[in-house]
C-alpha positions as CSV (number, residue, x, y, z in Angstrom):
1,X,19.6,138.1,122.4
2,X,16.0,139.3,122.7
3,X,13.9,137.5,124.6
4,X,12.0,134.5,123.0
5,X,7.7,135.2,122.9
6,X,5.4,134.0,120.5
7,X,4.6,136.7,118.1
8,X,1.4,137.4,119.3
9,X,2.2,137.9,122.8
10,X,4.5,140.1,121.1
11,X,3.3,143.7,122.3
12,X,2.1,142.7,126.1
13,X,3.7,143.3,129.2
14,X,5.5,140.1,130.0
15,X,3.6,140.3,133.5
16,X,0.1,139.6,131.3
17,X,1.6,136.8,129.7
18,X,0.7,133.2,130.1
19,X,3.8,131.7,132.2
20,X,2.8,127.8,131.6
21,X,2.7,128.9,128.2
22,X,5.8,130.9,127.7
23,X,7.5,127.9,129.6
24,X,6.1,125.2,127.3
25,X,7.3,127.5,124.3
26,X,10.9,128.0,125.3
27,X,11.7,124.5,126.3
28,X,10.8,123.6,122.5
29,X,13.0,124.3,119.4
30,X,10.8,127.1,118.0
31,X,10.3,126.3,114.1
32,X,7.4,128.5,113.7
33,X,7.8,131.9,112.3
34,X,9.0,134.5,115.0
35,X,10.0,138.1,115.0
36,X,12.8,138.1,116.9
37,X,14.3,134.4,115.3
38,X,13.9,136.2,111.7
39,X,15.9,139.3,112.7
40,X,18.2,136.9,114.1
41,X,18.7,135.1,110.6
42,X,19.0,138.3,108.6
43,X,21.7,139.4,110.9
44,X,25.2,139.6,109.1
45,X,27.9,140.3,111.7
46,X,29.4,137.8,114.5
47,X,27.5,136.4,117.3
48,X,28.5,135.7,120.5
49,X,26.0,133.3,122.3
50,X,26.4,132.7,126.3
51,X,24.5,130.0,128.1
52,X,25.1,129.4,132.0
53,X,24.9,126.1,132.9
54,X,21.9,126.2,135.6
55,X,19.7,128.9,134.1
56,X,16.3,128.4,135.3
57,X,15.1,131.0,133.1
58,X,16.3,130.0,129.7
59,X,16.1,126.5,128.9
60,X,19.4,124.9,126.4
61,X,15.9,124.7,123.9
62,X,15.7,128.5,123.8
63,X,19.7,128.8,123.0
64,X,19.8,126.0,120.5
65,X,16.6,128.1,118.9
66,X,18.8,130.9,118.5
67,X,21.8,129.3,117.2
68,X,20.0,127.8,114.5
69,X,18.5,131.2,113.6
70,X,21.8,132.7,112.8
71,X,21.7,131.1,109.4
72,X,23.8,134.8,107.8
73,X,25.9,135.5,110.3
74,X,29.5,135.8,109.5
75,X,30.5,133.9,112.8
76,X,28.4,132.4,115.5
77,X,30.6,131.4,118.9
78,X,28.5,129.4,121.8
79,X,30.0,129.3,125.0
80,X,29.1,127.5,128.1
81,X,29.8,129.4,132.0
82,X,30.0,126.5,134.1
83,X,28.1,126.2,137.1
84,X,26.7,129.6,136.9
85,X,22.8,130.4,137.0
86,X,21.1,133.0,135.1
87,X,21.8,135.6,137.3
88,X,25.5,135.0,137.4
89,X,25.3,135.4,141.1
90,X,28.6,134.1,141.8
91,X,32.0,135.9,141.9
92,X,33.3,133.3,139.7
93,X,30.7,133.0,137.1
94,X,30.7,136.9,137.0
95,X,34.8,137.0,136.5
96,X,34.7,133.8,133.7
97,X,31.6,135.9,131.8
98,X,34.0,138.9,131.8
99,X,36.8,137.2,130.7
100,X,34.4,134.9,128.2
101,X,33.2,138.8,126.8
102,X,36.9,140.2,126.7
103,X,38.5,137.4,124.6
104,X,35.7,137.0,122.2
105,X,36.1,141.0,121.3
106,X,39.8,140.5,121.5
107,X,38.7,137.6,118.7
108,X,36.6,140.2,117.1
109,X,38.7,143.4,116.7
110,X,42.1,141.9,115.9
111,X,40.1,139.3,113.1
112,X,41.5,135.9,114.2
113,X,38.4,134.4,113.6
């Protein structure tokens, strides 16, 4: 998924952008217009969203955003790593991500949706 910004922020280098802001933003549902939420909703295939349990770095309000968004996709699968952080920084978050991504494409290719 793209990152979540406010439109207008948009074309900046996200080390010129407003942190407290961007914070405040994300942990909210975002009902507003946004670029990257309306691509999301005109997008027709299947979507795999991944969340990590303790990510510091994108709030549950930033996933749930997106999940909403996907209001044409033809499937829309959330999964949850446990205990893993945004960075994955543990052998066993790495290895249950891996094996999250391979059965979901195993899912995908052989259609047992």
């Amino acid at each position: 998924m793209p990152a979540l910004y406010r439109d207008k922020d948009w074309t900046l280098p996200k080390g010129q952008l407003d942190r407290d802001d961007l914070t405040t933003y994300r942990s909210a549902i975002v009902s507003e217009r946004n670029k990257a939420l309306d691509a999301c909703g005109e997008f027709s295939g299947d979507v795999l969203i991944v969340e990590s349990e303790y990510d510091d770095l994108v709030p549950h309000t930033t996933i749930a955003s997106y999940m909403r968004a996907f209001l044409c996709a033809r499937s829309v699968t959330y999964r949850l790593i446990s205990g893993a952080n945004h960075a994955l920084s543990s052998p066993g978050s790495r290895r249950d991500y891996i094996v999250l991504i391979s059965r979901w494409l195993r899912e995908m290719i052989f259609g047992a949706r």
